[in-house]
VOBA-1610 file (N, C-alpha, C; in pm, whole numbers, padded with zeros to 5 digits, always signed):
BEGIN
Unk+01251-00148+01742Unk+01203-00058+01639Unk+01145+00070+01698Unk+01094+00061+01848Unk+01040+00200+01867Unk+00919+00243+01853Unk+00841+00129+01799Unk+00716+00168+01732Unk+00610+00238+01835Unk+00619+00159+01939Unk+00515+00227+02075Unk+00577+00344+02137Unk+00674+00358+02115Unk+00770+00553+02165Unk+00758+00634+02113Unk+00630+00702+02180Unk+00610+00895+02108Unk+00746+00977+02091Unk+00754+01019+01944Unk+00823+01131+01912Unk+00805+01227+01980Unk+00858+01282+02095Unk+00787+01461+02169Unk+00863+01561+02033Unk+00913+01568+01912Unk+00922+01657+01837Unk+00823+01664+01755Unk+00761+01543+01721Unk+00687+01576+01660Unk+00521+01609+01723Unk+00524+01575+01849Unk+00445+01631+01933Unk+00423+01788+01923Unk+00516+01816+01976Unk+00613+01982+01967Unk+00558+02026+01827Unk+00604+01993+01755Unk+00589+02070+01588Unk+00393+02079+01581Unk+00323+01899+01603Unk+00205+01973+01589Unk+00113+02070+01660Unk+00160+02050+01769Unk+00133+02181+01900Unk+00193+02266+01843Unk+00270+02336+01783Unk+00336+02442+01726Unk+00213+02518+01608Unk+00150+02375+01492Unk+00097+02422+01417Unk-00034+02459+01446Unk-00061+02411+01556Unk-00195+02385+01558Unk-00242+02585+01616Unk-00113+02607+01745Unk-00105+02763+01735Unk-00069+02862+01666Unk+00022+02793+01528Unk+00035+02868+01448Unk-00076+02951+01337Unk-00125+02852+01343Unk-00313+02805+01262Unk-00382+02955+01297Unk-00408+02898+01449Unk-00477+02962+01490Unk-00458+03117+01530Unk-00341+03129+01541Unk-00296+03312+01524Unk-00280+03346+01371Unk-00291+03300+01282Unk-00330+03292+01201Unk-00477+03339+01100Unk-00549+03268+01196Unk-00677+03245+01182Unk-00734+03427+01267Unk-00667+03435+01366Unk-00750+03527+01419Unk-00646+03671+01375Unk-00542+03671+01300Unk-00511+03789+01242Unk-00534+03821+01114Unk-00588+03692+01055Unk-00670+03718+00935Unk-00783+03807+00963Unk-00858+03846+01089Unk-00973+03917+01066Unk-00903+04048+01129Unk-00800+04043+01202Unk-00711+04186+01256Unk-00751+04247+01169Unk-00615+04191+01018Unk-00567+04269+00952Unk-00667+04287+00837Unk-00765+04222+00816Unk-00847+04224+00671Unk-00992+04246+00700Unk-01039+04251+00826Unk-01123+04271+00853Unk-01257+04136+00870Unk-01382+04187+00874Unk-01500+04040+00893Unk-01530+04074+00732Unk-01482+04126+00618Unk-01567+04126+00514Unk-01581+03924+00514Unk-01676+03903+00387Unk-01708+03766+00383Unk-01563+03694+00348Unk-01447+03716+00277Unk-01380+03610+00221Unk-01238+03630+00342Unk-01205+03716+00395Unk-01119+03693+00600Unk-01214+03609+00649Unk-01335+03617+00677Unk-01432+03551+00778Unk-01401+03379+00729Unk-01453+03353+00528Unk-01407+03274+00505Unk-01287+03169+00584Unk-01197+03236+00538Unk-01065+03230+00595Unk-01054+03148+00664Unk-01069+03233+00775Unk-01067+03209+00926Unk-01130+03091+00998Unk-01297+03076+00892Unk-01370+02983+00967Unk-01311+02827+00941Unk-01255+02847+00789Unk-01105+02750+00732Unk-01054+02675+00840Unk-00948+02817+00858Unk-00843+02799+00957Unk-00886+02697+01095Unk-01027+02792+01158Unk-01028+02751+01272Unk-01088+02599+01248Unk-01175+02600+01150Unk-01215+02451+01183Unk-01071+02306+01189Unk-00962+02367+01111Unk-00875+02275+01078Unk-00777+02303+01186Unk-00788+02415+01283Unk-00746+02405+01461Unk-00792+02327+01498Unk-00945+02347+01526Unk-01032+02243+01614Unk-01023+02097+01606Unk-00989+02029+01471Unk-01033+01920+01411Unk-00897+01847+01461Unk-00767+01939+01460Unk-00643+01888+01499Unk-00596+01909+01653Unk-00640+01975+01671Unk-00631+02036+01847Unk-00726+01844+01952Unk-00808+01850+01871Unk-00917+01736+01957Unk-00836+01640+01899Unk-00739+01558+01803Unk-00696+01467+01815Unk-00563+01454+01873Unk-00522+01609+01910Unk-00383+01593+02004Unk-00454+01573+02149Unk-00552+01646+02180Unk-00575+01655+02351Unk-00639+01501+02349Unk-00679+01436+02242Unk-00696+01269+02240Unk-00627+01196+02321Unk-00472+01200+02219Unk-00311+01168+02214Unk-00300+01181+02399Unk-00287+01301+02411Unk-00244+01387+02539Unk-00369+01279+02698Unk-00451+01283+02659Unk-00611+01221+02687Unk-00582+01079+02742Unk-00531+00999+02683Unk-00435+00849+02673Unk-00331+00841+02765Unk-00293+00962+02754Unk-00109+00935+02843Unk+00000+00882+02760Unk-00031+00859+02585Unk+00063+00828+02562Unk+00151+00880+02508Unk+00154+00995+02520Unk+00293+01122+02502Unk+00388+01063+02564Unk+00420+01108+02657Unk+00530+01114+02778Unk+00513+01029+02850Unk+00620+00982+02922Unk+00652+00880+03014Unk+00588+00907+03146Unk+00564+01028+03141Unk+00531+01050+03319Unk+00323+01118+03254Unk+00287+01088+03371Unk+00120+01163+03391Unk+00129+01252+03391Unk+00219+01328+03483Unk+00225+01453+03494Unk+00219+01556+03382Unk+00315+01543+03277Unk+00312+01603+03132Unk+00221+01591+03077Unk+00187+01457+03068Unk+00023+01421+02975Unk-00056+01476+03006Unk-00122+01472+03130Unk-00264+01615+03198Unk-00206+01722+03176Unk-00134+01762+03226Unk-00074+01950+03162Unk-00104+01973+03058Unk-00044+01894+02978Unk-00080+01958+02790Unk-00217+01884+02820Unk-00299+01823+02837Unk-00422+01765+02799Unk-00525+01880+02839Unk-00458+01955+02980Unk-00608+02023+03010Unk-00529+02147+02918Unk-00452+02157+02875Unk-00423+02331+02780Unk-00500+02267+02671Unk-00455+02159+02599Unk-00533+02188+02450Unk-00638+02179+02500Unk-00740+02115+02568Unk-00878+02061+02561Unk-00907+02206+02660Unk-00834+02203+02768Unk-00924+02349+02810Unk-00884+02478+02740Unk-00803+02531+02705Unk-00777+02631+02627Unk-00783+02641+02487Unk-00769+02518+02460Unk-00772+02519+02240Unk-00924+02535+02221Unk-00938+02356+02282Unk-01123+02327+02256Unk-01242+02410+02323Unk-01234+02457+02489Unk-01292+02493+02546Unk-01394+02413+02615Unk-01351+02312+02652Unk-01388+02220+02706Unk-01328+02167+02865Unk-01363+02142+02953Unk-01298+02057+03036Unk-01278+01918+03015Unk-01104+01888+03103Unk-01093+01748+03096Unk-01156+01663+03133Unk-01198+01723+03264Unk-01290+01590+03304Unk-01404+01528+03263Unk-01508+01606+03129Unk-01571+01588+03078Unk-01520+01498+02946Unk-01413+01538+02901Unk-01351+01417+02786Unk-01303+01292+02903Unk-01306+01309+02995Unk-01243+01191+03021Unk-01351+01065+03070Unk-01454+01123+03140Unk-01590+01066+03163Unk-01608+01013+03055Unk-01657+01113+02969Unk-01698+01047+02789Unk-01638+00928+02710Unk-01477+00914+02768Unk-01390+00872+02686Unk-01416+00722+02764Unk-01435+00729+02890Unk-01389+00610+02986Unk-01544+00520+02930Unk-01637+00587+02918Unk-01779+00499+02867Unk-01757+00461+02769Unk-01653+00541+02667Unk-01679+00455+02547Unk-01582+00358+02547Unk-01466+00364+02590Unk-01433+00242+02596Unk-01449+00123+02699Unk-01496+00129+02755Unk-01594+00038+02865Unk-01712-00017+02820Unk-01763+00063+02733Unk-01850-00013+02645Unk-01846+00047+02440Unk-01778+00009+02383Unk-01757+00067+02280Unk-01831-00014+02200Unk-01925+00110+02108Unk-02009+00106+02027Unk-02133+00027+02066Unk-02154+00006+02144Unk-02257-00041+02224Unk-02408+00076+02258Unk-02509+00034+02155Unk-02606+00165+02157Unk-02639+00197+02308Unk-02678+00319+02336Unk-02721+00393+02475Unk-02603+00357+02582Unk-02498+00325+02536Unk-02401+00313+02608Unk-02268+00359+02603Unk-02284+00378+02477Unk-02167+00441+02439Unk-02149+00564+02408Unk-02157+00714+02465Unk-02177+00825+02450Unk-02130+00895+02235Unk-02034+00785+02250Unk-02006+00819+02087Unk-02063+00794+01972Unk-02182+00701+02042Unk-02268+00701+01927Unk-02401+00677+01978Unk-02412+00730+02064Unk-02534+00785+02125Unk-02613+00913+02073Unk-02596+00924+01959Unk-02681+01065+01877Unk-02675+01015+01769Unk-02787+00868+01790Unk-02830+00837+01615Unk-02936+00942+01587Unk-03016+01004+01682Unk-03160+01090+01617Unk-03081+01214+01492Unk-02944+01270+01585Unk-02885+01373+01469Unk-02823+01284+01355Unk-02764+01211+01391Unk-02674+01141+01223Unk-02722+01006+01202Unk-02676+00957+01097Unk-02701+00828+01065Unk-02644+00752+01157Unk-02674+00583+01139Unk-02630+00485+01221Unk-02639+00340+01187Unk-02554+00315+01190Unk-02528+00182+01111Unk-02524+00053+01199Unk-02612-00068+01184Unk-02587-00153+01268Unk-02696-00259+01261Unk-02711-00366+01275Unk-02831-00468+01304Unk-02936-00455+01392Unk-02891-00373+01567Unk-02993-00387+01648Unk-03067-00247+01640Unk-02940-00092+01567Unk-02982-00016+01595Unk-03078+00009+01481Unk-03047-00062+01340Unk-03095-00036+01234Unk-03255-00104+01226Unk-03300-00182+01372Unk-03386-00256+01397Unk-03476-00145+01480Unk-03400-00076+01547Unk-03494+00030+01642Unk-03513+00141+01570Unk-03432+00141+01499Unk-03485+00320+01391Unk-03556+00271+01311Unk-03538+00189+01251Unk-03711+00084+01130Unk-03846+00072+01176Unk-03816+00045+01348Unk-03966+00050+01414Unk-03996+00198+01459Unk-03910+00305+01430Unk-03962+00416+01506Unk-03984+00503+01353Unk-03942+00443+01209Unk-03964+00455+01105Unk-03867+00611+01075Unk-03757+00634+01169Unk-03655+00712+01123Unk-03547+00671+01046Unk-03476+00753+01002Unk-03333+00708+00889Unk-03395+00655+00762Unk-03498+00634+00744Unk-03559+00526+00630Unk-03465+00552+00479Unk-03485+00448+00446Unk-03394+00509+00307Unk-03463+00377+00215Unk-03489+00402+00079Unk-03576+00284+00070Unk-03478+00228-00038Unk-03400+00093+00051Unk-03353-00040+00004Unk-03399-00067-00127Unk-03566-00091-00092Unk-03616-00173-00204Unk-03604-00068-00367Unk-03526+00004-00371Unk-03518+00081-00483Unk-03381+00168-00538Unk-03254+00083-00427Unk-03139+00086-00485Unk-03045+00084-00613Unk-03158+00020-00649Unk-03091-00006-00837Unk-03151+00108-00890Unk-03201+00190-00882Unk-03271+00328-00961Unk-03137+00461-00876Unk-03097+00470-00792Unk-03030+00583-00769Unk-02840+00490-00717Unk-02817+00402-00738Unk-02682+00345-00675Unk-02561+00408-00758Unk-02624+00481-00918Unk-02524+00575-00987Unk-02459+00646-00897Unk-02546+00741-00822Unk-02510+00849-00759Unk-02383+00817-00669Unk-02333+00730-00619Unk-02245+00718-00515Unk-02077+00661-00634Unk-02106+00613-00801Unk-02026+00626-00833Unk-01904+00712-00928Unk-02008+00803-00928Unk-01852+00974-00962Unk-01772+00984-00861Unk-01666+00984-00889Unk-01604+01040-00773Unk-01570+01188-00777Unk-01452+01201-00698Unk-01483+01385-00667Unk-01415+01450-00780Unk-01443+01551-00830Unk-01398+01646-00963Unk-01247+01651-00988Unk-01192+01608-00834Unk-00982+01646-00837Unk-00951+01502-00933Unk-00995+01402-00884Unk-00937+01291-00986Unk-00930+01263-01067Unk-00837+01244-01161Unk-00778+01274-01327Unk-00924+01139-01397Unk-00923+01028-01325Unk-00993+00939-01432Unk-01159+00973-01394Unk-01182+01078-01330Unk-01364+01108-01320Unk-01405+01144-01479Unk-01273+01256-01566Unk-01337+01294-01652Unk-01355+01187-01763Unk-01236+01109-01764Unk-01254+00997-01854Unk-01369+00900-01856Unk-01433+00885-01737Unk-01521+00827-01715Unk-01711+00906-01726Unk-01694+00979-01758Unk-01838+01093-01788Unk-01846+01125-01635Unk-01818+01143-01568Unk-01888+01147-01406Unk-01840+01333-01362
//
C-alpha cells in the first residue's frame, strides 16, 4: 500500500506554498503599504507560514522525507534556518528530550512552560494546587459549564439551538 513512503510531490507543492505564502505576505506591504488592513494581511499570511513551515522542518527534522539524510538536513536546516529562524541543532536537542522523555514534567522541554499555559495532568495538577496557580474552581462547575456549550457562529445548528 505505500503507506510509510513520503510523496516528495507533495512535499514539493507544500514547500512551494509555504513560499508562495510568504512572498505573498511580504508584497502585500510592497504594494499596499503598513496601513492597518496590508499589515492585517500579512500578519495572516505570515502566521499561517510559520505554523506550516514548523510542521514541514518537523517532517524534514525526522528524516522521513527522503531515503537518504543527506536531503532531509538540507531542507531541514533551510526551512528551520531560513523560514523559522531558528537553528537545527536547537530543534533537534529539544526534539531528542522530548522524545526520550515525552510528556514527562521538567523533562520534557514541550511541556515544560506550565507557568505560561495551562497543564493538564495528576502530578502536575498536584504541584500547581500546592503553589495555588491555574486554580479554576471545580467546586462551582455547574454555575458556568454553559459557557463551553455554543459552539462557533459558522455552524448551521448553533442558531437553532439559541447559542
Amino acid at each position: 500500500m505505500g503507506l510509510m513512503k513520503a510523496n516528495h510531490v507533495f512535499f514539493l507543492l507544500y514547500l512551494l506554498h509555504i513560499l508562495l505564502l510568504d512572498v505573498a505576505a511580504w508584497l502585500t506591504l510592497l504594494v499596499f503599504g503598513t496601513s492597518f488592513m496590508p499589515f492585517l494581511l500579512c500578519a495572516v499570511l505570515l502566521s499561517a507560514v510559520q505554523a506550516q513551515a514548523g510542521w514541514l522542518q518537523h517532517d524534514f527534522g525526522h528524516l522521513s522525507v527522503f531515503s537518504t539524510s543527506t536531503w532531509n538536513h538540507l531542507l531541514h536546516h533551510f526551512v528551520i534556518g531560513h523560514l523559522k529562524g531558528a537553528p537545527a541543532s536547537w530543534w533537534n536537542h529539544m526534539h531528542f528530550q522530548h522524545h526520550a522523555k515525552p510528556n514527562c514534567f521538567r523533562k520534557d522541554p514541550d511541556i515544560n512552560m506550565h507557568p505560561f499555559f495551562f497543564a493538564l495532568g495528576k502530578i502536575l495538577s498536584v504541584e500547581l494546587g500546592k503553589q495555588k496557580k491555574k486554580y479554576m474552581p471545580y467546586n462551582h462547575q455547574h454555575k458556568y459549564f454553559f459557557l463551553s456549550e455554543c459552539p462557533h457562529p459558522t455552524q448551521g445548528d448553533s442558531l437553532e439551538r439559541g447559542c
